[in-house]
N, C-alpha and C positions, 0 to 999 in steps of 0.2 A: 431400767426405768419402766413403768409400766406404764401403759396408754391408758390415760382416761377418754370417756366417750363426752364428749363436748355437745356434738351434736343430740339434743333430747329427742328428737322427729325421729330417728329409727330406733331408738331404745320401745316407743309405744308399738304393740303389738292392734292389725287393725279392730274394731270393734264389733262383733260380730252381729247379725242384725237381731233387734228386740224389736217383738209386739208387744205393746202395753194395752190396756185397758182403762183408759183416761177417766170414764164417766164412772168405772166402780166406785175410784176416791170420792167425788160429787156424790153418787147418790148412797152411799153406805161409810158408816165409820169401821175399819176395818183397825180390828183386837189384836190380830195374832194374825202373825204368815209364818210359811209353811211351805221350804221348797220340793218339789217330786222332780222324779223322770216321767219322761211320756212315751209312750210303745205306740211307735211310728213305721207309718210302709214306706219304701223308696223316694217313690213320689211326692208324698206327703213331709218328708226333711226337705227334699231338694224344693220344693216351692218355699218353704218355710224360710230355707238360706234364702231366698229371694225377698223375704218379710213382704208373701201373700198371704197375708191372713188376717182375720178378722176375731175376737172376744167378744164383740159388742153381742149384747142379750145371750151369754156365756154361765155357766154354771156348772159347779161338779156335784155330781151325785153317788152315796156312798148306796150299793147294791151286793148286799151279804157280808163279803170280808174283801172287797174291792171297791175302787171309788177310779169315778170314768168322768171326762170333761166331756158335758153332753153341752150345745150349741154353737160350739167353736169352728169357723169357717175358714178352711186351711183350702185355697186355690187351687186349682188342677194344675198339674204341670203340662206348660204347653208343648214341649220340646218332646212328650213319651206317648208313648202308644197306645190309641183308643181301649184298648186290653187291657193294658197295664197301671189305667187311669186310676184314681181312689174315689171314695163316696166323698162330697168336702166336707157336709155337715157331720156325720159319721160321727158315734160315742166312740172317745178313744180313751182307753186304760192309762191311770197316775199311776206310777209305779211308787208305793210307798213300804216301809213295814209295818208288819199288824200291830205295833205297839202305836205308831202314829198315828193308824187308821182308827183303833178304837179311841183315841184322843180326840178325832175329828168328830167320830160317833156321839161320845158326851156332849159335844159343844153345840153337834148340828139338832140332838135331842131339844134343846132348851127353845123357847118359845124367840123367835124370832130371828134365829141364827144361820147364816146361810154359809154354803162355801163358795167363793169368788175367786174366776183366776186374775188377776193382776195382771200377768204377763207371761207370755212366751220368750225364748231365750236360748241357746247355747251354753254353755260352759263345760270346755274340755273337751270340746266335740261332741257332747252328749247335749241333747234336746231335754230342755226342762222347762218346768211352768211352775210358779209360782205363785202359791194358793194364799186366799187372805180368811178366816174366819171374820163375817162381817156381819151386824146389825143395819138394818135399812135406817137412814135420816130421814126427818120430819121437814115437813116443807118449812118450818121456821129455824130450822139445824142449817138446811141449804143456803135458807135468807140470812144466816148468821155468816159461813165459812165463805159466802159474797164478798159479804162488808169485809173482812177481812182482809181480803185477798187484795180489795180497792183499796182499801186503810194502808197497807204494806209496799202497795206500786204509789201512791202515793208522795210516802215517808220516802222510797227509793228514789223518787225526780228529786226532792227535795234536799237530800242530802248529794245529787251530783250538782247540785246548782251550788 
């Protein structure tokens, strides 16, 4: 007879920690994502496993046949060695292929096109970040995706009642 696992609470594996990038969605309509690796120092995963780190005012920029997340503020580890500390704000390398890259290339050419990370993340053990190609919102776009937002909490009380 074979044991089914009844118990669902140990079948989930824990969740590993994500930084996200809350204000990209508010202030840009984002087209198309786009997952990389990221080429990280020591210090720089192990604070990250900690979810020290910061996206906000984040951006990747494409430099030749490479594209680097320049802004991203990944916390010092406080447990390592004055030596062995990292730069936080530091441009660090996506690791993508050149077929992907010159896709981002057309996209970031066009008038008003930017790359946005979304989020930092884990999967598999591997350190990844999570790129959006995004158009900036107009301040009547923002006063739109408001209403909405209040339209929809709304309709939700309404339908627990």
């Amino acid at each position: 007879m074979s044991k089914k696992s009844s118990d669902n609470k140990s079948d989930k594996k824990p969740r590993s920690p994500r930084v996200s990038n809350r204000r990209a969605r508010f202030d840009y309509e984002i087209l198309e994502k786009v997952e990389c690796g990221l080429a990280l120092l020591g210090t720089e995963v192990k604070s990250l496993r900690n979810a020290n780190a910061s996206l906000e005012g984040a951006f990747a920029h494409i430099r030749g046949s490479e594209v680097y997340l320049c802004g991203a503020n990944i916390v010092e580890y406080k447990q390592a060695v004055g030596a062995l500390q990292h730069e936080p704000l530091r441009d660090r390398k996506l690791l993508l292929h050149r077929r992907q890259i010159r896709k981002l290339q057309t996209h970031v050419l066009q008038k008003g096109h930017t790359l946005i990370p979304l989020a930092l993340y884990f999967k598999a053990g591997w350190a990844k970040c999570e790129l959006g190609i995004a158009v900036g919102k107009r301040s009547y776009d923002k006063r739109r995706s408001i209403q909405d937002r209040e339209q929809k909490r709304d309709i939700d009380r309404q339908m627990k009642r």
